[in-house]
C-alpha angles and dihedrals in degrees: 000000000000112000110246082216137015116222149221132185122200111194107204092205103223101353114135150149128269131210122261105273104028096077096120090069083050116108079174097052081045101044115089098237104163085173112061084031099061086039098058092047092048108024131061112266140148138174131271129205110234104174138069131359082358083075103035091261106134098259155002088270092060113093120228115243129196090249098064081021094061092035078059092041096053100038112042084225145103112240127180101250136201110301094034094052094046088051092052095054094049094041087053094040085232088116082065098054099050120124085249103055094044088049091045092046087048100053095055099047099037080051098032080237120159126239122252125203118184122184161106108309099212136104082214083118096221109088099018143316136232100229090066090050075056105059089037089056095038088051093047091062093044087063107048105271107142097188129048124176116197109203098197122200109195120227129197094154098079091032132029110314104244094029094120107105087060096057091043107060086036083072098038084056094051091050101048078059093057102042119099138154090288098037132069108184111171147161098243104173141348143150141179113313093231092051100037146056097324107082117148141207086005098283098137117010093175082069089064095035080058098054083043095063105037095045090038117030091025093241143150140125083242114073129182135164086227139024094240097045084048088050094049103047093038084053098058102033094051088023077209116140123247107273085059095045105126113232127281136193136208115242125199117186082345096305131102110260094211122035113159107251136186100269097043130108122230123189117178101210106190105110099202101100105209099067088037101066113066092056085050082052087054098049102038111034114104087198111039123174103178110083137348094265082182104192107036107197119218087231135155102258123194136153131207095255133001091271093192119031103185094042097042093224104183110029087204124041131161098226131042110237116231115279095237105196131165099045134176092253099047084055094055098042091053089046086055092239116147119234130205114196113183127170123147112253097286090064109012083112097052086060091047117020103034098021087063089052098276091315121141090194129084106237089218116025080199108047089036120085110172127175134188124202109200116247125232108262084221126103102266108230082075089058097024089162087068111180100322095134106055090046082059091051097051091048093049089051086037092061088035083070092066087200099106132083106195121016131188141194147166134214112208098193101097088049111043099045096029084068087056090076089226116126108187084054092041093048082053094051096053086047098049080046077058104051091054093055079062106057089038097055100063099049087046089059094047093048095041095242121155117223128220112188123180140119137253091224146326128282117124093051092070117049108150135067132178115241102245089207096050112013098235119135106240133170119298122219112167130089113273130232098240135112123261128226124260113196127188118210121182133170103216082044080224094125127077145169137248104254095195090065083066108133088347106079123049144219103285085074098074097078083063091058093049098059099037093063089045084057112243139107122264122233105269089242084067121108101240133278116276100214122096120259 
């Protein structure tokens, strides 16, 4: 069958739509962006949900994030995602009779090892949530466990962004309330979420060689003898926010309390899988290239979900990740139509892995062309442009080709300095997104390609907060709760959309666009098609 159009999806990371009155928070509403703008007033558009139960999360509080966001994206379905699934399997018990948990259980008390839990210590809901570190530790005890370490990475990215004291003595209550005559539970190292442990896509592997030896050897060059007193002396000598914060580690008598040992037990209970797999590398690889990890400790090694499925990493997780099927790409593939998937290195895996339904394999060697630009290794308020431009570039060649029938791309800029917190830097990365629609329309016009832009959640269009302790407005980082745009821009201007889903469809909806101006019917399992009959 010939395709009535070919396709291309831009996929504006983080870049999302505030509410009337709240346009002073807004980098989007600052930033000088001629094109979208002259593209909402004169093209069709409406808005898509990107958070919450739209993308499979629990409810309308929890923010959407690319990775569920691009698992939407790339499937046409609702999945239970991350935090849900994990809630369901606490809730069930079944998290507590997985092969993972028992083995884990049973390699501490056959060895009188102690249990590690390493994590996010945040209740943002994206990465992890305390509650979840609660029950594992609760349950620990109730099984017989007498020692329990907490390696606790501060977040103030997916909540607000010096929070962490908060969080931290949280946990140190709830644990006072644990701890008995036959029970140590203690807080034994941490550090900020963006300088250690929780590196991804291989971008920084000194940030993981720092958490692991901080969580594993005990070692740091900041040392407490507790984790409040670390975070607020760490806070007022660097003045840097949470999620910058170096490593520390809890000293007792001038030793560390919780190194990890050989007969100990680690779970890593965030359940996002991207910032996950580079620590499982650490702790399971029998050849390992990235860094000296000097002592390696035969220890039990787990992690909350499977974070990557093709590549089994870890090999032992507490919770089964959804089975996502019937996605964009197998119906393509099997339609014979050839696909082209291009981010630079912050979200390369967003377009491939978890677009294709958490899969690190291509489903056609043939019909699949994906290519990685390698991100700046700078923070990226400082280069807040990233690597817009050649994105740009590779989509424009890419549909010079002429070769391929649908096309998709991020670009990473609203998202990855938007969690910087830094607007100026922010404004200018929504406007450098902008002057790459520019140079994409009108290639896309001469060579009869139909674009698709939206967003895989918010982030960029809500950059201020109030303090709720002082009442003062500081930087947002974290993603927001709105809806993102979908525009529809078609050449023969013969397409249109269905103005009555407005606000009210999401973003899983739009597999189902794709493929039905391509012509063709979706799978029966997809969310519907977004264009008007």
């Amino acid at each position: 069958m010939t395709l009535q159009k070919k396709v291309a999806l831009i996929v504006m990371d983080g870049v999302g739509i505030c509410p009337e009155g709240k346009e002073a928070g807004s980098a989007v509403i600052a930033a000088n962006t001629p094109i979208l703008d002259e593209l909402m007033k004169t093209r069709p558009w409406i808005k898509l949900k990107a958070h919450g139960p739209a993308v499979g999360l629990p409810d309308e509080s929890d923010m959407g994030n690319s990775e569920v966001g691009h698992n939407a994206l790339g499937c046409g379905q609702i999945y239970a995602q991350g935090a849900k699934l994990v809630n369901q399997s606490i809730a069930s018990g079944r998290i507590f009779e997985s092969a993972a948990w028992k083995e884990g259980m049973d390699h501490a008390l056959d060895n009188e090892g102690a249990v590690h839990f390493i994590g996010l210590l945040s209740d943002g809901n994206v990465h992890s949530h305390i509650n979840h570190l609660k029950a594992l530790i609760q349950e620990a005890k109730k099984e017989g466990v007498k020692r329990v370490f907490v390696h606790a990475l501060l977040d103030g990215r997916d909540v607000p962004p010096t929070s962490g004291l908060s969080y931290l003595e949280d946990l140190e209550s709830f644990l006072d309330g644990l701890r008995d005559g036959d029970f140590q539970a203690e807080i034994a190292s941490g550090g900020g979420r963006m300088v250690v442990t929780m590196d991804r896509y291989q971008a920084d592997w000194s940030m993981v060689d720092r958490g692991w030896q901080a969580h594993v050897h005990g070692q740091s060059p900041n040392k407490f003898s507790s984790a409040t007193e670390a975070y607020t002396a760490l806070r007022q000598e660097t003045e840097k926010i949470d999620q910058d914060l170096p490593s520390f580690v809890v000293e007792k008598d001038g030793q560390p309390i919780g190194p990890v040992q050989d007969q100990d037990t680690v779970y890593f209970f965030n359940f996002r899988g991207d910032r996950s797999i580079e620590i499982s590398m650490a702790f399971e690889d029998e050849d390992f290239p990235y860094f000296d990890r000097g002592r390696r400790p035969s220890c039990y090694y787990a992690g909350m979900l499977e974070y990557d499925g093709d590549l089994h990493i870890p090999a032992h997780y507490l919770v089964e990740p959804p089975q996502i099927k019937n996605t964009l790409t197998e119906f393509l593939v099997d339609k014979g139509i050839k696909e082209f998937a291009c981010s630079e290195t912050q979200k390369f895996g967003h377009v491939t892995y978890f677009w294709n339904g958490n899969r690190s394999e291509k489903f056609s060697e043939e019909l699949e062309d994906w290519l990685e630009i390698p991100s700046d290794k700078v923070s990226f308020d400082q280069r807040p442009w990233m690597k817009s431009a050649q994105v740009a570039d590779a989509l424009i060649e890419a549909m010079e080709k002429e070769e391929y029938g649908f096309l998709r791309v991020n670009f990473a800029n609203g998202d990855m300095v938007g969690h910087t917190g830094i607007f100026d830097s922010v404004r200018i990365a929504v406007e450098a997104v902008d002057l790459a629609l520019s140079r994409i329309l009108p290639v896309a016009e001469k060579l009869g390609y139909t674009l698709l832009i939206t967003a895989d959640h918010g982030n960029s269009d809500d950059m201020i907060q109030m303090d709720k302790k002082t009442g003062e407005i500081i930087p947002k980082t974290s993603h927001s709760l709105n809806p993102v745009p979908f525009i529809l821009v078609d050449p023969e201007g013969e397409a249109d959309l269905d103005r009555t889903r407005d606000g009210k469809a999401g973003i899983a909806n739009v597999a189902a666009t794709v493929v039905d101006l391509m012509g063709f019917e979706k799978p029966q399992a997809w969310e519907d098609s977004l264009l008007k009959k």
